[in-house]
N, C-alpha and C positions, 0 to 999 in steps of 0.2 A: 466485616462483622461489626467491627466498632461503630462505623456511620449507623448502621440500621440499628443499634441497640441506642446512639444518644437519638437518634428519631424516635425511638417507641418511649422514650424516658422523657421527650420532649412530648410527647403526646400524653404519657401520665398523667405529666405536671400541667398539662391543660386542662385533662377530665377532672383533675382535685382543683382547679382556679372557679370554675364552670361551676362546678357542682356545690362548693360554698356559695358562690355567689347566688345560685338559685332554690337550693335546696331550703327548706323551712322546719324537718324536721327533727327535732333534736339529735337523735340518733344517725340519721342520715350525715349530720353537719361533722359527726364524731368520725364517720368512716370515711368524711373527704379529707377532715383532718390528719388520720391514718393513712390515706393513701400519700397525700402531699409528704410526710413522714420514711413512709416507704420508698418513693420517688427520690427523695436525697441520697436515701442509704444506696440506692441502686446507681445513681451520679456518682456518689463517692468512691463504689466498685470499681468503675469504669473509667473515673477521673482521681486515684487516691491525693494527687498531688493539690488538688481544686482548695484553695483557701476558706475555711469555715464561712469567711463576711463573704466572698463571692457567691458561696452555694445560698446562704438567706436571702441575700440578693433575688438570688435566679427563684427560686422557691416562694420570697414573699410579695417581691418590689412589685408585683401587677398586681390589678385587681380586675373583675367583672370577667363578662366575657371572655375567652383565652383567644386570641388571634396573635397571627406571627409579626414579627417584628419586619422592618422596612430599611435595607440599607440604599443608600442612595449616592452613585459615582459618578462622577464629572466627567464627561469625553470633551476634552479639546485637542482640536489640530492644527497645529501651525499651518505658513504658507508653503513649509517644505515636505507639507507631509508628514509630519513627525507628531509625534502622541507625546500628550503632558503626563508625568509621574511623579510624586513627590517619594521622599524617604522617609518612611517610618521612625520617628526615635526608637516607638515601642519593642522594635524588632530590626531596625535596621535594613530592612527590605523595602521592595516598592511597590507603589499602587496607585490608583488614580484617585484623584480630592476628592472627600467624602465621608462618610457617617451615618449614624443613625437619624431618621427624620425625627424633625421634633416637631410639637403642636405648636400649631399657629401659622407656619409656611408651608406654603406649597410644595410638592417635590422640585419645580424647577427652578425656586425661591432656596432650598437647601443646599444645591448642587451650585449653585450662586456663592452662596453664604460660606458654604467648605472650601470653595474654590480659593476667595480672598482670603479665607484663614490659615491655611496650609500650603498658597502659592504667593499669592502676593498679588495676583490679578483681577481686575475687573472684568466677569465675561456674563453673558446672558444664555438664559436657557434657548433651547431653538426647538427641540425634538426629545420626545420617550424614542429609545435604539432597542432596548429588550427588558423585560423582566422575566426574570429566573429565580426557580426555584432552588433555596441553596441544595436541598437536600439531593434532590433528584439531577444534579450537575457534580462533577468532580470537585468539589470544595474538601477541605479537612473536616472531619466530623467536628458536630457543633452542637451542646445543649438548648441553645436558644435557638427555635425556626424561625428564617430567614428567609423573605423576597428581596433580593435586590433590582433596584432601577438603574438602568444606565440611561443618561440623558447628555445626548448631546449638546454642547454651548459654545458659544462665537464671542470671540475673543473679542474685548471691549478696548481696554488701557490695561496701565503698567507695567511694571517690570516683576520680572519673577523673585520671589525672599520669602525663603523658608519662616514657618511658619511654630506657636509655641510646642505642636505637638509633629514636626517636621523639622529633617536637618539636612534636606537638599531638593534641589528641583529642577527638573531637565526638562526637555523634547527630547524624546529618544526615536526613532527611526525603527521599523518592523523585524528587521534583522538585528538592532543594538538590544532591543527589547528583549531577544533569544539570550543574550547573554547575564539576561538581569536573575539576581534572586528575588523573586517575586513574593508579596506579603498574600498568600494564598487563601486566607481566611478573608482578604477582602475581594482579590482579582487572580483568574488562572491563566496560563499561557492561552487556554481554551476563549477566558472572553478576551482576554487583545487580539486575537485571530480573528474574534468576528466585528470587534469593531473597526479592524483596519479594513476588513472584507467590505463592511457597511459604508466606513468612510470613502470608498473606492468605486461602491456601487452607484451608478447611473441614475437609477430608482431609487429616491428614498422617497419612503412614503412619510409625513405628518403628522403625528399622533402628540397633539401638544397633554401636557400635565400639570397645567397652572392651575 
């Protein structure tokens, strides 16, 4: 119940971003302002703990058109088979390098760029492996909608060192990986199944995203 009530609260808060940004008159702009208004107190319902500067954030920080947000994760694999994960500060769990895309690079220019900042290595994009949609995959409920990209990359140089918003960094191995607490809001035990599944499979088909 809670995932499908921050989806429909995440959908609100799009029909009030939309609807200022197109609407022209007076009266109209007043009831997206009231909805947008509405839509907090109903985030607050369901999230009491959510910090004032967070909820304006989520509520004011877009504008225009309302479209979902883009996270974007780094799959690399050693020679032994084993998957990269860095540690969270923020939470102390694990996940693959990554973040929100930002303007101006490419998705396999970001998965690049997170890689070096939170692992320590030089690697290149090779492959898009899946986008999903967070809502409709076993993610923890979430006020912001989320596509994430997994994109595979091929190890360049370096050595592995954590990174200012990371405080360890492995290969972990398919079965070590069972063992992790995993930072679920970015990766589920569901996507490391399918990326080792992918990295294993025979067939990879090409789908570059530069």
């Amino acid at each position: 119940m809670e995932k499908e009530l921050a989806v429909l609260i995440a959908k609100l808060q799009g029909i009030a971003q939309t609807g200022k940004t197109y609407a022209k008159d007076p009266y109209d702009l007043e009831r997206y302002d009231e909805l947008k208004q509405i839509t907090g107190q109903l985030a607050k319902l369901l999230y009491p703990t959510i910090p004032d500067d967070r909820l304006t954030v989520y509520l004011s920080a877009d504008d225009g058109y309302a479209t979902p947000k883009v996270d974007i994760r780094a799959v690399i694999f050693d020679q032994q088979d084993r998957l990269l994960l860095v540690q969270e500060k923020s939470d102390a769990r694990w996940a693959l390098p990554g973040g929100w895309a930002d303007i101006g690079y490419s998705p396999m220019e970001i998965a690049e760029k997170e890689t070096f900042e939170e692992a320590g290595i030089q690697v290149t994009g090779d492959r898009l492996i899946a986008v999903r949609d967070k809502a409709k995959h076993d993610y923890p409920p979430a006020l912001i909608y989320t596509y994430k990209l997994f994109i595979s990359c091929l190890f360049v140089e370096g050595e592995l060192t954590s990174g200012l918003e990371t405080s360890d960094v492995r290969f972990f191995s398919k079965t070590d990986v069972q063992k992790l607490a995993l930072s679920e809001e970015r990766n589920t035990y569901a996507d490391i199944e399918m990326l080792f599944e992918d990295h294993f499979s025979p067939h990879k088909e090409r789908i570059n995203c530069d």
